[in-house]
C-alpha positions in Angstrom: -37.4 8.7 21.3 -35.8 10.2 18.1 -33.0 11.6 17.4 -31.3 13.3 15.0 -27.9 14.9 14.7 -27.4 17.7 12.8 -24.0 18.8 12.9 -21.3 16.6 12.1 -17.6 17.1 10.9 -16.2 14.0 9.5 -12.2 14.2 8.6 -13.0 16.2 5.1 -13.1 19.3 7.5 -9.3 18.9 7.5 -7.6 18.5 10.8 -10.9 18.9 12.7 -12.8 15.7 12.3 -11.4 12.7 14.2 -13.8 10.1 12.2 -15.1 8.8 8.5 -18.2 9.4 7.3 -18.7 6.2 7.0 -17.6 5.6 10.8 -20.2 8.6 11.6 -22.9 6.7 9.5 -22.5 3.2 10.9 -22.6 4.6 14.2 -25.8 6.1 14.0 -27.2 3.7 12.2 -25.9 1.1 15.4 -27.5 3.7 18.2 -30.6 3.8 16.5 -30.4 7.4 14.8 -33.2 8.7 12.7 -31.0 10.8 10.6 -27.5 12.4 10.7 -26.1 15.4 8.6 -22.4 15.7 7.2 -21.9 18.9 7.5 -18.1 19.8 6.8 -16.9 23.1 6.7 -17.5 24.6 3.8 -17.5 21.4 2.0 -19.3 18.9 0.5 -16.3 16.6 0.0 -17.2 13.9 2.5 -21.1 13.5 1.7 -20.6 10.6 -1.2 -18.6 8.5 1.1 -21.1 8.7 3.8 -24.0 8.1 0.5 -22.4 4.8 -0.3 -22.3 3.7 3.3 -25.9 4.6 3.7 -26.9 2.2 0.8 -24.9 -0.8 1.9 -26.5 -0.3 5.4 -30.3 0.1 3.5 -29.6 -3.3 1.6 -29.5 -4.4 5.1 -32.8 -2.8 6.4 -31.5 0.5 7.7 -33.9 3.3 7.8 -31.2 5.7 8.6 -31.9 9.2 6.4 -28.8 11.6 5.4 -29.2 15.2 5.2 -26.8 17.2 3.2 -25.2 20.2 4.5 -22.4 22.8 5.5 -21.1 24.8 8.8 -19.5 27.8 8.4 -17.4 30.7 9.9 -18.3 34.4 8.9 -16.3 36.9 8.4 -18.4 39.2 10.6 -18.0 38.9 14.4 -17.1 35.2 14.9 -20.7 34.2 13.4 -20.8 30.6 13.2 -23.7 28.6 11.3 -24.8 25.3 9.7 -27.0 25.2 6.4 -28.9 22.1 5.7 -30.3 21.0 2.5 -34.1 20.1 2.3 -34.7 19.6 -1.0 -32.4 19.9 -4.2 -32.8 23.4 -4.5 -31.5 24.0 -1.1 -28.7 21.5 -1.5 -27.2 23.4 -5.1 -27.5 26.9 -2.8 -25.5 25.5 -0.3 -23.1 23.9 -3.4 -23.1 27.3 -5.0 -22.5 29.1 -1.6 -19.4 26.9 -1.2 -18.0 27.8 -4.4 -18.5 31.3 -4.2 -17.0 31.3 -0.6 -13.7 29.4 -1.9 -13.4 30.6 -5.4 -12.7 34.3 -4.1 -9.9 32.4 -1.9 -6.4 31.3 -1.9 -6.3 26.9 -2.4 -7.5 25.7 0.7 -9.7 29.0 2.4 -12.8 30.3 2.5 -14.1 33.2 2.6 -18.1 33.6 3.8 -20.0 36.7 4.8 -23.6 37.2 5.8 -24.7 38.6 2.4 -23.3 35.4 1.2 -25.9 33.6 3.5 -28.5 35.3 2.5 -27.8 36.0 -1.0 -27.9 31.7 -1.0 -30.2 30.6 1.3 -33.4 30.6 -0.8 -34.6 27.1 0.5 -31.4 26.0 3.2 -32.8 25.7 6.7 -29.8 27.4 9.4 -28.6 26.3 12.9 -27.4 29.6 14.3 -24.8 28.5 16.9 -24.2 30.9 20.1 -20.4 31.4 20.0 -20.2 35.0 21.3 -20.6 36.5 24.2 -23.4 38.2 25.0 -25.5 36.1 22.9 -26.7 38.4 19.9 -28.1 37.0 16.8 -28.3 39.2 13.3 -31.3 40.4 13.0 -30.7 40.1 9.0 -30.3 36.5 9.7 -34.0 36.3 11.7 -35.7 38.3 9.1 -34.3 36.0 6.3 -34.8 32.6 7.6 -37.9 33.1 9.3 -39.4 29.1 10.1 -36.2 27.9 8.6 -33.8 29.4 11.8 -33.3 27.4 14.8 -31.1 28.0 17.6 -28.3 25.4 18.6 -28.1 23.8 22.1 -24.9 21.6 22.6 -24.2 20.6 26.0 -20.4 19.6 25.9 -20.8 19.0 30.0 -18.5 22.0 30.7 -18.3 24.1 34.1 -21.3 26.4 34.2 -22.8 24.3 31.3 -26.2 24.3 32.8 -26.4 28.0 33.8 -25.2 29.2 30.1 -27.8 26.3 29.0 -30.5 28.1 31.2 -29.4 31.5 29.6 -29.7 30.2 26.0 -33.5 28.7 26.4 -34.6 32.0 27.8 -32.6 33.6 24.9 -34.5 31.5 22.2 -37.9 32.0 23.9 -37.2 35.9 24.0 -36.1 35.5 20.2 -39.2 33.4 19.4 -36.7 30.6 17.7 -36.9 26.8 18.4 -34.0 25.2 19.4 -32.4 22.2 18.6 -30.3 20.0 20.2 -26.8 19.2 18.8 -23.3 17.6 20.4 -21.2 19.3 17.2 -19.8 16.2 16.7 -16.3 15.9 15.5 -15.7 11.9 16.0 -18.1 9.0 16.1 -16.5 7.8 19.6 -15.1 9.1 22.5 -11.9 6.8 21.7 -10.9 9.7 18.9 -10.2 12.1 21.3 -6.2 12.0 21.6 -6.5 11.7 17.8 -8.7 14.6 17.6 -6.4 16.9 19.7 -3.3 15.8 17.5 -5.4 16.7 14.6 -5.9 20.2 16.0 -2.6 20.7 16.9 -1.4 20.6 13.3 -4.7 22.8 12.7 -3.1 25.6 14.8 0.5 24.6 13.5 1.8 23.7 17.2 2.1 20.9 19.7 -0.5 19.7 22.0 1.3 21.6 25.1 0.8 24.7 23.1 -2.4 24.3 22.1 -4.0 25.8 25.5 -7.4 26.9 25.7 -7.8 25.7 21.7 -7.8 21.9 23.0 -11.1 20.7 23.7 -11.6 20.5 27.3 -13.2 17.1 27.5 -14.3 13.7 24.8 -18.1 15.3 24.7 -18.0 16.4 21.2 -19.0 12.1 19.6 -21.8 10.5 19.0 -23.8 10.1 22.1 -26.5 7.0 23.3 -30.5 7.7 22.8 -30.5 7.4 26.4 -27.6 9.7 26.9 -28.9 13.0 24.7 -32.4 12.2 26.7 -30.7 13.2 29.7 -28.3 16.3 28.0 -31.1 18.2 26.2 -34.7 19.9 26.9 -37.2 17.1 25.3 -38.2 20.5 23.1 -34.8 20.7 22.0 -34.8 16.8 21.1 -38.2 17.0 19.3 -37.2 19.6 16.8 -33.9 17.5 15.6 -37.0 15.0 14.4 -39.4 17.8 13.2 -35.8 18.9 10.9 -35.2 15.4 9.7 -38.9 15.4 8.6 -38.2 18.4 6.8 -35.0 16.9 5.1 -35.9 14.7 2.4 -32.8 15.5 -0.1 -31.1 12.7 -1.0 -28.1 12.7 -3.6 -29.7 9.6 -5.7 -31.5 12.9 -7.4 -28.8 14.4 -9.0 -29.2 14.1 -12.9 -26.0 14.8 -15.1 -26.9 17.0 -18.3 -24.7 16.5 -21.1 -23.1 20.2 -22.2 -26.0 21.1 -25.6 -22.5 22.8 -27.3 -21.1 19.2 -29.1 -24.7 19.6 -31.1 -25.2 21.1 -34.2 -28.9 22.6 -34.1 -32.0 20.8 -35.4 -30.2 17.6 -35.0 -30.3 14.8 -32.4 -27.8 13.2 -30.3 -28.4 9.9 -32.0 -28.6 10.6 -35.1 -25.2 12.8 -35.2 -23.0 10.4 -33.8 -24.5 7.9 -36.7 -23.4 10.7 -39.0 -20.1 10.8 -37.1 -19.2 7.2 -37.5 -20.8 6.8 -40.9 -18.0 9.3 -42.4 -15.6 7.3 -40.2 -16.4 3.8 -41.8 -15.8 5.7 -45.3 -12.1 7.0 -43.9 -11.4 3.1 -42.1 -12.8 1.4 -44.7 -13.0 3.1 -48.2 -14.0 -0.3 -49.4 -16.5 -0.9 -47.1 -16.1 -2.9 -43.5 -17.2 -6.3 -43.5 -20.7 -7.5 -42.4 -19.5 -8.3 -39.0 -18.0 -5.4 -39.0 -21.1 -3.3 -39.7 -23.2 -5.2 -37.6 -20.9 -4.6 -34.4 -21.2 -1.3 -35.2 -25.0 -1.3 -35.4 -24.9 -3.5 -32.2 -22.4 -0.5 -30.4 -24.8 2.5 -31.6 -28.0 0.6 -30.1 -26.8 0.1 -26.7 -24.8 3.3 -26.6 -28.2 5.2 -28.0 -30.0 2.8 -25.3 -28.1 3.7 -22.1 -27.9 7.4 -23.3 -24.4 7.9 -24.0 -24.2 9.7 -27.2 -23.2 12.9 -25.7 -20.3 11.8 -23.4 -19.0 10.2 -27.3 -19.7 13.4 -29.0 -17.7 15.4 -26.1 -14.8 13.2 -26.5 -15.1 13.3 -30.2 -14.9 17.2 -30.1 -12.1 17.8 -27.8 -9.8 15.3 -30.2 -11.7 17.5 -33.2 -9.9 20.0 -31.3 -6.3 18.3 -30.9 -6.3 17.2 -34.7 -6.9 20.7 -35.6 -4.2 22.1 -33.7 -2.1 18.9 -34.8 -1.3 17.8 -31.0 -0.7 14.1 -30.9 -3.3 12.0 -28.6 -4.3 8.4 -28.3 -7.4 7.0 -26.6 -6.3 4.3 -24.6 -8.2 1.5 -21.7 -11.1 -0.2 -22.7 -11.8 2.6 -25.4 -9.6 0.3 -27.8 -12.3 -2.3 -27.5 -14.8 -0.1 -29.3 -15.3 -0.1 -33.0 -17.5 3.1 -32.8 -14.1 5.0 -30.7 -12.3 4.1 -33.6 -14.6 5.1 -36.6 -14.5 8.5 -34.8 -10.5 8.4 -34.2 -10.6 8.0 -30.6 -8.4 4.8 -31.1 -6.4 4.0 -33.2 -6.5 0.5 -32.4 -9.4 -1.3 -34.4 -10.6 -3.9 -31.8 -11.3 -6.6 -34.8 -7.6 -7.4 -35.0 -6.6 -7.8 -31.6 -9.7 -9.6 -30.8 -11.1 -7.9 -27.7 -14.7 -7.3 -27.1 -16.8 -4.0 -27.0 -18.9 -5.7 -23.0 -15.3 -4.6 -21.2 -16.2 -0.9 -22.3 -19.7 -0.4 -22.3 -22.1 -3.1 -20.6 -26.0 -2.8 -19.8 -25.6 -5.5 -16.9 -22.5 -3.2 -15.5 -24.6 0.1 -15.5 -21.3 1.7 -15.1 -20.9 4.6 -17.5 -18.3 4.2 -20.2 -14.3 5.9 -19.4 -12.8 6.9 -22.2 -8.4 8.3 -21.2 -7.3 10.1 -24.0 -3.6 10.7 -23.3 -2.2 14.1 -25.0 0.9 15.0 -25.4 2.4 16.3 -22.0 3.8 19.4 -23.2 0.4 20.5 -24.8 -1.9 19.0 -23.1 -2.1 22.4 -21.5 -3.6 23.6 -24.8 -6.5 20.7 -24.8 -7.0 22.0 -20.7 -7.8 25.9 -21.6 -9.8 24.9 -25.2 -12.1 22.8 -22.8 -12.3 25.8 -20.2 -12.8 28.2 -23.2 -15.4 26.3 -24.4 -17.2 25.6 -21.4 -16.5 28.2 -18.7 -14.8 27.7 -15.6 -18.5 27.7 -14.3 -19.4 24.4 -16.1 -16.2 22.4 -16.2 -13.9 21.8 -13.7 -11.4 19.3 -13.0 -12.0 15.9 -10.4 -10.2 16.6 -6.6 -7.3 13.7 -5.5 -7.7 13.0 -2.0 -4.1 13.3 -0.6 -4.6 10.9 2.3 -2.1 10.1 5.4 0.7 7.5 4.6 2.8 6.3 7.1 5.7 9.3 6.6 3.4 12.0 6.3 1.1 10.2 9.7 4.5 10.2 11.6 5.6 14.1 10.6 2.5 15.7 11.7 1.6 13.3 14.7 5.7 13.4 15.9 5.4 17.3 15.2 2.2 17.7 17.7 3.8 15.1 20.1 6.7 17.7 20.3 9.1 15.2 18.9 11.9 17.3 17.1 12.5 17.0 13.2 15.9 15.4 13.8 13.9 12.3 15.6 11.2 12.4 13.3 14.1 11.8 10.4 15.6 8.9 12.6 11.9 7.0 12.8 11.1 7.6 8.8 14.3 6.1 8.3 13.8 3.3 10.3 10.9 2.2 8.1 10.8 0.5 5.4 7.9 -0.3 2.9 7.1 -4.2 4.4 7.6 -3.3 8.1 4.4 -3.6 10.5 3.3 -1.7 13.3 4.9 -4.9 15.2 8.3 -3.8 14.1 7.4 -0.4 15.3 8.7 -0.5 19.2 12.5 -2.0 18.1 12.4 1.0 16.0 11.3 3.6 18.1 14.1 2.6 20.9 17.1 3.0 17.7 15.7 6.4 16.8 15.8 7.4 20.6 12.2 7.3 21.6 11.1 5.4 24.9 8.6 3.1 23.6 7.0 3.4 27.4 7.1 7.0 27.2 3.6 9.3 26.3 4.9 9.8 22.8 6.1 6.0 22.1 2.7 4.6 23.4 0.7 7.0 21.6 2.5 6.6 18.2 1.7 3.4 17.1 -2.4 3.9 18.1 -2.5 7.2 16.7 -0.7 5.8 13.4 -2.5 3.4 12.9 -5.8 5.4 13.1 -5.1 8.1 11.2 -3.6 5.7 8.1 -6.1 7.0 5.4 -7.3 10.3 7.2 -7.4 12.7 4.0 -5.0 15.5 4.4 -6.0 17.6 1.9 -7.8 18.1 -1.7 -5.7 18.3 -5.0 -6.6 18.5 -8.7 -6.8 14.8 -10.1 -4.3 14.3 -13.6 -6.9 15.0 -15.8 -10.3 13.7 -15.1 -12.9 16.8 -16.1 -16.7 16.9 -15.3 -18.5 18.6 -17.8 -22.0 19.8 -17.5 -25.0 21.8 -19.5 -25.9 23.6 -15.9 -24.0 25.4 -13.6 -21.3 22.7 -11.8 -21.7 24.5 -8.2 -25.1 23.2 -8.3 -23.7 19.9 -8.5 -21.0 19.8 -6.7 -18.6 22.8 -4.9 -15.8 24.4 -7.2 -13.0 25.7 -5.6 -9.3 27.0 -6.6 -6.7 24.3 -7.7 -2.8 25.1 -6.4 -2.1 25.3 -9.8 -2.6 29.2 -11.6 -6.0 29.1 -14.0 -7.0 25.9 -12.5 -10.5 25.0 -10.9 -11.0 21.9 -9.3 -14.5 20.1 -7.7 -14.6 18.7 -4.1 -15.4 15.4 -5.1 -12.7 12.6 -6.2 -12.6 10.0 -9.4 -14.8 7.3 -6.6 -17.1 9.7 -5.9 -18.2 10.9 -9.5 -18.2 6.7 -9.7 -20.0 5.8 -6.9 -23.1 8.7 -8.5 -22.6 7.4 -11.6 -21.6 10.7 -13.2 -19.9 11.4 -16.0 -16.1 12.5 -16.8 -13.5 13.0 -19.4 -9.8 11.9 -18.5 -7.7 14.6 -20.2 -4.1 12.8 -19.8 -0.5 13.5 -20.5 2.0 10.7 -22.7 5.4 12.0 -22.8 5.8 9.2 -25.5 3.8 10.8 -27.5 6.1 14.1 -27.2 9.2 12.1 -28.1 7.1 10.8 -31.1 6.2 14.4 -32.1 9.8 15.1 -31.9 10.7 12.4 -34.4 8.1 12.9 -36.5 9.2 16.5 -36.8 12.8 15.5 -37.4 11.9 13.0 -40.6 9.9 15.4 -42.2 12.9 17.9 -42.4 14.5 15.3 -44.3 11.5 14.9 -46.1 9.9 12.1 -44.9 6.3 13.1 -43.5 4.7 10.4 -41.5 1.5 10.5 -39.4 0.7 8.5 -35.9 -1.2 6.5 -38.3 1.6 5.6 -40.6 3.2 4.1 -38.0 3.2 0.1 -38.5 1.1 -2.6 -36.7 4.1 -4.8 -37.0 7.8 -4.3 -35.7 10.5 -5.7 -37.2 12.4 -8.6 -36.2 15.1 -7.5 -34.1 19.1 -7.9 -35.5 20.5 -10.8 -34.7 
């Protein structure tokens, strides 16, 4: 038999999911799956952490498939859906769907209404799933999707679960839709559960005794045995999770970054203009002319950087400290950036690599097939300035900045699990101060006891499991320091946008690992406030007259007074 399971919410649907993707994918993989979607709500924030498991499970043999999608609430009647990515058209509808349903939001919501759906839903197949009572499906929705609409079983083993499952095959044969059988997973094993309700607890902003009829009524909702869903779900129901899968041939190794065409002057090549570029900066370096070594490491730099086709990421750079130089803001490329004679022909650096001796292979290298990083720090009370230039130039629609997953430490972990728990904020205090950084979970009983909590009590044997589970859970998204992915097409078909806490800020769901691990490009935009204090000097010697430059400054200190 195959199997397939369609809707999954990993922990990137904040305070719902109970397990990694990558705890979601293994598991599959283990209970012989033939594919499994991610499909977080309104997000697309855990799909590259359940990618890279994917591939280390492939190098193994795995034949395991991933399919790319989204669930969602609507705003009309308590409509609830999944959208699932065939093909790469279908996945940047969904991308651009979640953007448009976060961007009109505050930080952290969504708003999505049926027009949205169908307004984005070109190529996305849909799971309608029956949450209201009677069952009533839009007929917009029908006449839209067509083929690509299925009805969702889940069986969650609940009282009257096999008349209402009765009632919903006769509703799908009256309807003329296929169903397809689903367990809305929200953890990979049953074993998640009393994490899971903890997690919705905080969801609801109460404790677990006042949760009430919003605590799920039993551990049905994991990842479920072949053998198991044989015996949960019509073998028509079963059947069309494979016939989906077939369908669902998407996967993320197809997404192609395209260098913004702007840093171009027209009629002329990428190559050739960053040769131009660095050929006026040997005549500024070296007015004399560099050495032969010299100009045969930059030869050597322009070939490989020409050969892996980087020449736009160095012309972005170049442009956006064209930019700073104009506006005289201070900034200094910094990393591995110093070990490249070509970043410092176009004044990325200021450090020339030849006389500290490092080498160019710990910036760019063919065998690595890592794309280069270049962190260009600014300084902090302008780097503002460099921000909006680079939205200006761009638009919010193609340039946005990386997410920071804000994950659970052990302070944060103990707040929301004590708060569920209905441990009060004076206890909680008592435990955080308890801990200190090199304690283990060991130590943890001795501790409980001095802050007043019965380590043989429901909340002192709960704690430490629940803790230690939920170490790592992310928490929520926030806007990384700096790092910005720029692109020539539309970034919501790449990846969701959505609204940054901070005003005139837009953010992506993915973080600095996951535009790693898909080898996409970015620009760290960073703040120095060293590089303010030098402004402030600077400015102060040239009132006495003395103008001086960040390159005036010497290679060589003094000896200090003795």
């Amino acid at each position: 038999m195959q199997y397939t399971e369609l809707f999954c919410q990993s922990n990137f649907s904040f305070l719902q999911g109970a397990s990694h993707p990558q705890e979601l994918i293994a598991t599959a993989h283990a209970l012989g799956y033939q594919a499994i979607a991610i499909t977080d709500e309104c997000s697309m924030s855990g799909v590259v952490r359940a990618y890279t498991e994917l591939q280390k499970l492939e190098t193994e043999g795995s034949r395991l498939k991933l399919i790319c999608g989204s669930f969602f609430r609507l705003a009309e009647g308590g409509q609830q859906l999944v959208l699932l990515a065939p093909d790469k058209a279908a996945y940047s509808e969904i991308c651009q769907l979640i953007s448009t349903s976060r961007l009109r939001a505050e930080k952290g919501q969504y708003h999505t209404g049926l027009d949205d759906i169908l307004n984005h839903s070109k190529h996305t197949l849909c799971l309608w799933l029956p949450s209201t009572t009677p069952l009533e499906i839009p007929q917009t929705l029908k006449a839209h999707f067509h083929e690509r609409l299925y009805i969702a079983l889940n069986n969650r083993l609940q009282p009257q679960q096999n008349l209402r499952q009765q009632q919903l095959v006769e509703f799908a044969h009256a309807q003329n839709l296929p169903l397809v059988a689903t367990n809305a997973v929200l953890m990979h094993s049953r074993s998640r559960k009393p994490l899971q309700d903890v997690l919705n607890a905080n969801y609801h902003n109460c404790t677990l005794d006042a949760l009430g009829y919003r605590l799920e009524q039993n551990a049905e909702r994991y990842l479920h045995s072949l053998e198991e869903i044989s015996n949960l779900y019509p073998r028509e129901a079963i059947a069309n999770t494979a016939a989906i899968a077939g369908r669902c041939n998407f996967s993320l190794s197809e997404l192609r970054y395209q260098y913004p065409a702007e840093v171009l002057p027209a009629g002329k090549n990428a190559s050739a203009y960053l040769r131009e570029l660095v050929e006026k900066g040997i005549n500024i370096r070296w007015p004399n002319g560099p050495a032969p070594h010299i100009q045969q490491q930059i030869a050597t730099e322009l070939a490989l950087i020409a050969d892996l086709r980087y020449e736009h990421y160095f012309l972005t750079i170049h442009d956006i400290i064209q930019y700073a130089r104009s506006q005289h803001i201070l900034y200094q490329g910094r990393g591995s950036a110093a070990n490249s004679v070509v970043c410092y022909c176009l004044f990325i650096t200021e450090i020339d690599p030849h006389k500290i001796g490092l080498l160019f292979e710990r910036f760019i290298s063919r065998e690595r097939n890592e794309p280069p990083d270049i962190d260009v720090d600014f300084e902090h009370e302008r780097r503002e300035e460099v921000i909006q230039y680079i939205y200006r130039k761009y638009g919010r629609a193609r340039a946005g900045l990386t997410a920071t997953k804000i994950t659970y430490r052990f302070k944060s972990a103990l707040r929301d699990i004590g708060k569920a728990l209905g441990l009060n904020a004076a206890t909680i205090e008592r435990l955080q101060a308890e801990r200190t950084w090199w304690d283990t979970l060991d130590d943890f009983p001795a501790q409980m006891q001095k802050a007043g909590v019965d380590p043989a009590g429901t909340a002192g044997r709960m704690l430490p499991v629940l803790l230690q589970q939920i170490h790592g859970f992310p928490r929520h998204l926030s806007q990384h320091v700096g790092g910005f992915v720029i692109t020539q097409q539309p970034l919501s078909e790449l990846v969701p946008l959505e609204n940054a806490a901070m005003e005139d800020r837009t953010i992506i769901q993915w973080d600095k690992e996951d535009i790693e691990d898909l080898k996409l490009m970015k620009v760290d935009i960073l703040a120095l406030g060293m590089l303010t204090a030098l402004r402030k000097s600077l400015t102060y010697m040239a009132l006495y007259g003395q103008k001086m430059t960040l390159q005036d400054i010497p290679q060589t200190a003094k000896q200090p007074m003795t």
